[in-house]
N, C-alpha and C positions, 0 to 999 in steps of 0.2 A: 675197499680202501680208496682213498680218493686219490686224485693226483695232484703232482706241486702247485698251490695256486698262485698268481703272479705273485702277488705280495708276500711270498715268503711259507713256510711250511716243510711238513717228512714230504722226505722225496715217495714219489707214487711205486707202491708193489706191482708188480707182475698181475697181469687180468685187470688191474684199474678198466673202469666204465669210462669213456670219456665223455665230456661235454659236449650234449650236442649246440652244432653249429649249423650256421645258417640259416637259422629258424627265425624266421622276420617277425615282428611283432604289430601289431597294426594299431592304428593312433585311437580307435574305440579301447581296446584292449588296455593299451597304455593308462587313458585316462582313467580308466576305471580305477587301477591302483594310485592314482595321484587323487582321486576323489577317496580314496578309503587311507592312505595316508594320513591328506590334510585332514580329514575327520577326526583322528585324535591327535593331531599336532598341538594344539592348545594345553593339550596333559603331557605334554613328552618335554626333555629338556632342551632348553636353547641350544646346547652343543648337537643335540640332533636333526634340529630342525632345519629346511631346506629353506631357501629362497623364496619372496611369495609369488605364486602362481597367478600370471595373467591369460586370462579368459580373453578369447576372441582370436588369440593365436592361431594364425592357419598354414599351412604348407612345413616344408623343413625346418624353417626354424621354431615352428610352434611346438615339431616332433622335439626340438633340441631343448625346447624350453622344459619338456614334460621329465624325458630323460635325465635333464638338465638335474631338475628337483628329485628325482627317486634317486638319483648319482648324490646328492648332497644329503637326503634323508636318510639314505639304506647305508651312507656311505660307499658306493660300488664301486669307484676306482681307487680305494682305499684299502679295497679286499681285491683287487686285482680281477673284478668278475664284468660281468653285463647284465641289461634288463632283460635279453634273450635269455643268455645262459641261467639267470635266476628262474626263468618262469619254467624253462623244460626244466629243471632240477626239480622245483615243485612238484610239476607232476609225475615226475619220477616215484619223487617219496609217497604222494599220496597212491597210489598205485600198487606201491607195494603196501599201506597198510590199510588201504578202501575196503578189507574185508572184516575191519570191526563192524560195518553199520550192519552186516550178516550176522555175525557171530554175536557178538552183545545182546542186540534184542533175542535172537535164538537162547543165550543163554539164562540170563534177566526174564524172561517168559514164565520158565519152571518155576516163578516165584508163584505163578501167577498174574504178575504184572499183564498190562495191554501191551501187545507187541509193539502194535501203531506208536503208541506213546514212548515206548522205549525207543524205538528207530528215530523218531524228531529227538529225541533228547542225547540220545549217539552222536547225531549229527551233528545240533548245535552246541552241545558240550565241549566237542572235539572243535568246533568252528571258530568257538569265543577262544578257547584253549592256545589256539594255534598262534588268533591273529594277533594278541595280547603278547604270545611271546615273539610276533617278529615284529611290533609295531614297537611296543615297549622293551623289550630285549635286545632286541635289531638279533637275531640267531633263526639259523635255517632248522628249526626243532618243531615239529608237530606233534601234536599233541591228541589225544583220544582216551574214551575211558579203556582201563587198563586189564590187559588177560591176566589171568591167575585171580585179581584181585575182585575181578566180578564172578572168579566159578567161588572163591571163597563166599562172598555175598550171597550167592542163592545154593548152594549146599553145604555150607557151611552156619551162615548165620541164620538164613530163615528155614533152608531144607531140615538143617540139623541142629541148628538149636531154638525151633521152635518158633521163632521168634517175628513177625510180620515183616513182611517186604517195607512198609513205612517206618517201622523202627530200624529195620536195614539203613534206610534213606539217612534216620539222623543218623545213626552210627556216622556214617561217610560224612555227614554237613557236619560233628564236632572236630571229627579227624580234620578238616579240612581247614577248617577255623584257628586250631592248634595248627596245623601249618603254616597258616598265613603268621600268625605272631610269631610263630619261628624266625620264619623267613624274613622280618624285617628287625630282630631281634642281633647283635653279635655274635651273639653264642650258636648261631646256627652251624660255621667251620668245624668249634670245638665240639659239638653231639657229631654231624656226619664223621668225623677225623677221629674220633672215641671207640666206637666199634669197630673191633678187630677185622682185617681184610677175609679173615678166613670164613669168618661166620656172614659177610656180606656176600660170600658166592656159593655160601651155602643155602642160603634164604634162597638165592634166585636158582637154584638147582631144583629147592627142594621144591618151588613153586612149580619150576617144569616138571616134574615127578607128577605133582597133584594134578597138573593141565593132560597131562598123556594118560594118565590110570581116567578120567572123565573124557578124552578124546576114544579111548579102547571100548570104553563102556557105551560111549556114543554108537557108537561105529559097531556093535555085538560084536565086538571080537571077544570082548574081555565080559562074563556074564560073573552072577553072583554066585554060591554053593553052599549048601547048608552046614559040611563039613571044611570045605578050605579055603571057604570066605568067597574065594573067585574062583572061577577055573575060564576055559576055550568055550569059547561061544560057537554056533554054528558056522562055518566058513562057506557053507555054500547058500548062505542066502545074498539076496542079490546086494542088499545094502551094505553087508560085510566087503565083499567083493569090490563095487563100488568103491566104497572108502580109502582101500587097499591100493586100489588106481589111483584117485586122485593123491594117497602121501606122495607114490612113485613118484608122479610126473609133478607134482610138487618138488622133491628134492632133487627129480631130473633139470627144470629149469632154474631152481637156485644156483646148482654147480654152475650151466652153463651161462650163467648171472644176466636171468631173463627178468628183467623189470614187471612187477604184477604176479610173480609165481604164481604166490598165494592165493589168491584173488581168480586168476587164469586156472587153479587146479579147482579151484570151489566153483566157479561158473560151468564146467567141465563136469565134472560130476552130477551138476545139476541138471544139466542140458542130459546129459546120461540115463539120469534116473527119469526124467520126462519123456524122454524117446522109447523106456523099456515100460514104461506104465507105470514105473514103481511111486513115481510122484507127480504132482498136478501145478499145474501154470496157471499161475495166478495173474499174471500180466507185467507191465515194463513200468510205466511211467503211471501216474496219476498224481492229484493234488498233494501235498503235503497231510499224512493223519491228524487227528485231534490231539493234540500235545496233551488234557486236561487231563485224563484218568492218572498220571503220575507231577503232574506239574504242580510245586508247592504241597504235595503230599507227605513229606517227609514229618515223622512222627519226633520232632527233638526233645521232646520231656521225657518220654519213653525211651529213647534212647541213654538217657541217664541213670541208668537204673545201675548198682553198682556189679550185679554182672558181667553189663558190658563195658566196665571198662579196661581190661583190658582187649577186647576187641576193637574198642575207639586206639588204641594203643597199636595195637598189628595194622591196621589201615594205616596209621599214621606214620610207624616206623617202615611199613615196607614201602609205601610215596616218597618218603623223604629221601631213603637212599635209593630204591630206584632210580627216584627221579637225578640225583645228584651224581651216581654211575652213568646213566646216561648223556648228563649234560658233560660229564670230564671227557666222557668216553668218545663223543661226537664231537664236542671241541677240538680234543686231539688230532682227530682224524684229518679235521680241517684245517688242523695250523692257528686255530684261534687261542688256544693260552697262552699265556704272559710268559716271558721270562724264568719265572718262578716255578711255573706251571701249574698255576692256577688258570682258573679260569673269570677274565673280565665279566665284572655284572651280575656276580653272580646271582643277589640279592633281589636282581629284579626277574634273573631267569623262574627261579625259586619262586616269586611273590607269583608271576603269569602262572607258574603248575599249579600253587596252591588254590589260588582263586578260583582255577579252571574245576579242580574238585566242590568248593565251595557249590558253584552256579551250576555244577552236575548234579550235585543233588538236588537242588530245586529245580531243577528240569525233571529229575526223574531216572538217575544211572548212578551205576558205580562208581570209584573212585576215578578220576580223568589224573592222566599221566604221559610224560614224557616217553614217544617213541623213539626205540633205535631204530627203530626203520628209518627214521632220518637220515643216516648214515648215507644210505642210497642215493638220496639230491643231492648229499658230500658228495660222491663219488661223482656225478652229474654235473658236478661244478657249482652249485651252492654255495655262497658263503654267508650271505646276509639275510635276515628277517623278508626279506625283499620274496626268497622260496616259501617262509612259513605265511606269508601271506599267501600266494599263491595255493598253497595245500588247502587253508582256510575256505577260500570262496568256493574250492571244489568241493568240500564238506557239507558249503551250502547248497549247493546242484543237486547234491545227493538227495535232498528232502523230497526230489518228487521222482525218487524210482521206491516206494516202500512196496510196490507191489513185487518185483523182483528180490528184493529182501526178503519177503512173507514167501517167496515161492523156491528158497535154498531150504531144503530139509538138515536135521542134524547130520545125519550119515555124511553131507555134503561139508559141514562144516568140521567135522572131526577130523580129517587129514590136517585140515589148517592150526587146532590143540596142537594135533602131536606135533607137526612141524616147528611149534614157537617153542615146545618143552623139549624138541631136542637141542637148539639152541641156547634156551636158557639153562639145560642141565650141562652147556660148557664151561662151566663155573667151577665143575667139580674140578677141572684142569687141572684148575690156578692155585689149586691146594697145597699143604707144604705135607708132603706122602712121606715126608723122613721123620718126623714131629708126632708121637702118638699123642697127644695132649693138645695138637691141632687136630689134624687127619678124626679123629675119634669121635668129637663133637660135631663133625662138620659133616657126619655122612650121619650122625643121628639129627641132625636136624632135618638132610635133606629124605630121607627115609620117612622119617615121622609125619609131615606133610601128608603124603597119599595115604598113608595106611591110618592116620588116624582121621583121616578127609578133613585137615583143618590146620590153614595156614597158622594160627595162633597158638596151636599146642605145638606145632613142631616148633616155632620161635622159642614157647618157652622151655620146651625140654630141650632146645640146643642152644640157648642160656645156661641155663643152669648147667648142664654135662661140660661148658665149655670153662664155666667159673670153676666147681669141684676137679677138672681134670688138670687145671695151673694149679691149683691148691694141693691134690694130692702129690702131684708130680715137681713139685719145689719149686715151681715156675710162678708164684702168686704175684711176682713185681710184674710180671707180661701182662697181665690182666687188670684192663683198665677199671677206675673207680663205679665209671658207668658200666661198665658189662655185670660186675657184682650186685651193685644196688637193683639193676634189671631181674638178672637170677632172682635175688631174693624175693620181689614183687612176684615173681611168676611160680615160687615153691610156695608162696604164703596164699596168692591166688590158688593153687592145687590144689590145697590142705585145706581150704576151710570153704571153697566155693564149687 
């Protein structure tokens, strides 16, 4: 949770991070964000835009000029922050979520896909994602392609319904497409604000569920059985083992809110499994891979198939409110909603997510989406777009460690699953446990998820269970027009598809 920021905000909880201080900023450094700024200043509106920047500027005042302008464009004394305070917040948040460019291409792989090409397309998916929404949003939100939504994509849609990694690809580019008209569209409030709260934390439970039962299965704890589906995997082999350390010391340094857990428990494990022979080192640093084996590969005619659409449908509704949970969620945190409590801009917060999915698929990845890992530069002191740049340019550094990427084995990245599916299964919380016509649907959505391995069927049988259960139970005014009309697309899809 963050702390009070100058300008206003909830007063800071107990354990708050604080801002680090004193961390000088040096005038290369500076300009480089005043060079990536003004580069899209000419797209952004006149209320944002800074001062013009004179060149040849040198000593303190040239520093004061630079500041000068990221303090008028980021608006930073208007969010009560600094160009210090912003940049460690940035790397705060990337840090704690630096272990998608692992875990993505590890998981996007089992398509088949080229690792190489999926690690560049993690990278600059999440890259564009980011800067788009602090350059154009002005919000400390980074951005990456999304868990859950790419185990769905490769055992879900290609593993399990057959279906080509390129037709994956459109799937994501229509869902994406449909986002962007949403998002500039008015009715984007009334669809997010339409879906009943119970079943939006049901979705993200049920997604944790699917992420930990593919994290267990990763990691041989959890193996298959011909009579009871699953059973206990071997415990004493080394990668079970393994794995089992890095959750530990993964939710060891969460509690004691150690920036990079995540990240620090997967490099740990790895170094682990290298030291005991069980895996090989592939090296740190080298060029950037060959982006081409997935770049503009996406199959969009094929993706039309009427199949899939309700699959274009489950990308698209789990992005949307994802994404729009997150950005309320993190707003909050920060003290950035209005009065009302809404949240300013939203429109355009919305338009950077959706786009960021667009140009993920023609790169070559899942659906890209708003992290709460953000939350973390909150807490760091973040307030402006000024951190999701910062997070940005670290996304692009990443392009030349693919070797250290290619050399985290799964076993290393499955602590990191289970880690995000136990926080996303805090949803079940928020649930209303007095309410059997809440409660009832909302633990058969997040149930159905894992055991039927597919983020789409549990959407639509906890649609549907959730429409039938206001209906039998006299409660049919609680249930919105949209939750019905959904159900019904999803009982009509059952029955004849």
């Amino acid at each position: 949770m963050p702390g009070r920021p100058a300008g206003g905000g909830p007063a800071p909880p107990v354990g708050a991070l604080t801002p680090g201080t004193g961390v000088r900023l040096t005038r290369p450094a500076q300009s480089a964000f005043v060079i990536a700024a003004g580069a899209v200043k000419g797209a952004m509106p006149s209320a944002c835009a800074g001062p013009p920047y004179r060149r040849g500027t040198h000593g303190p005042a040239g520093r004061e000029g630079e500041t000068g302008m990221l303090d008028s464009y980021f608006k930073l004394s208007e969010h009560g922050t600094t160009v210090q305070r912003e940049i460690v917040a940035g790397c705060t948040t990337f840090l704690t979520m630096a272990y998608i460019t692992f875990v993505n291409p590890a998981i996007l792989s089992d398509t088949g896909m080229d690792f190489g090409a999926v690690f560049v397309a993690t990278c600059l998916a999440a890259a564009f994602g980011t800067l788009v929404m602090g350059l154009y949003a002005n919000y400390p939100i980074a951005l990456a392609p999304g868990m859950g939504l790419n185990a769905f994509f490769t055992y879900g849609v290609v593993l399990g319904m057959g279906h080509s990694w390129q037709v994956a690809l459109g799937v994501v580019f229509w869902s994406g497409v449909l986002f962007v008209i949403l998002s500039v569209l008015p009715v984007r409030e009334w669809i997010i604000n339409s879906i009943p709260r119970t079943l939006k934390m049901a979705i993200s439970a049920g997604i944790g569920l699917f992420l930990g039962i593919i994290a267990l299965k990763n990691a041989g704890i959890v193996v298959d059985h011909p009579v009871t589906l699953v059973t206990l995997g071997d415990l004493s082999e080394a990668t079970s083992l393994l794995a089992a350390l890095g959750f530990i010391v993964i939710v060891a340094l969460a509690h004691r809110q150690v920036p990079g857990a995540v990240i620090i428990g997967i490099l740990l494990v790895t170094a682990l499994g290298i030291a005991f022979g069980v895996s090989e080192w592939k090296g740190l640093i080298a060029p950037p891979p060959d982006p081409s084996p997935t770049l503009l590969a996406m199959d969009i005619v094929g993706a039309l198939e009427l199949s899939l659409l309700a699959v274009v449908f489950t990308f698209l509704f789990v992005d949307l409110f994802d994404t729009a949970g997150t950005l309320v969620g993190v707003a909050h945190r920060a003290g950035l909603l209005d009065a009302e409590g809404k949240l300013p801009r939203l429109g355009k917060a919305l338009l950077a997510d959706s786009t960021a999915t667009v140009v993920g698929a023609g790169l070559g990845t899942s659906t890209t989406t708003s992290y709460i890992e953000s939350a973390a530069g909150i807490n760091a002191g973040g307030r402006t777009g000024l951190t999701a740049v910062t997070v940005g340019i670290l996304f692009l550094l990443c392009l030349f460690f693919s070797p250290l990427a290619e050399t985290v084995p799964a076993y290393a990245t499955a602590p990191a699953l289970l880690f995000v599916a136990c926080l996303m299964a805090h949803g079940l919380a928020e649930i209303d446990w007095q309410d059997a016509t809440e409660y009832a649907p909302a633990v058969v959505t997040a149930i159905a998820m894992p055991l039927t391995f597919s983020i789409a069927d549990g959407l639509g049988l906890g649609f549907i269970c959730y429409a039938l259960m206001k209906l039998t139970g006299g409660k049919i005014a609680e249930c919105p027009p949209a939750v019905m009309v959904i159900a019904a697309l999803f009982a009509l899809k059952f029955a004849i598809l």
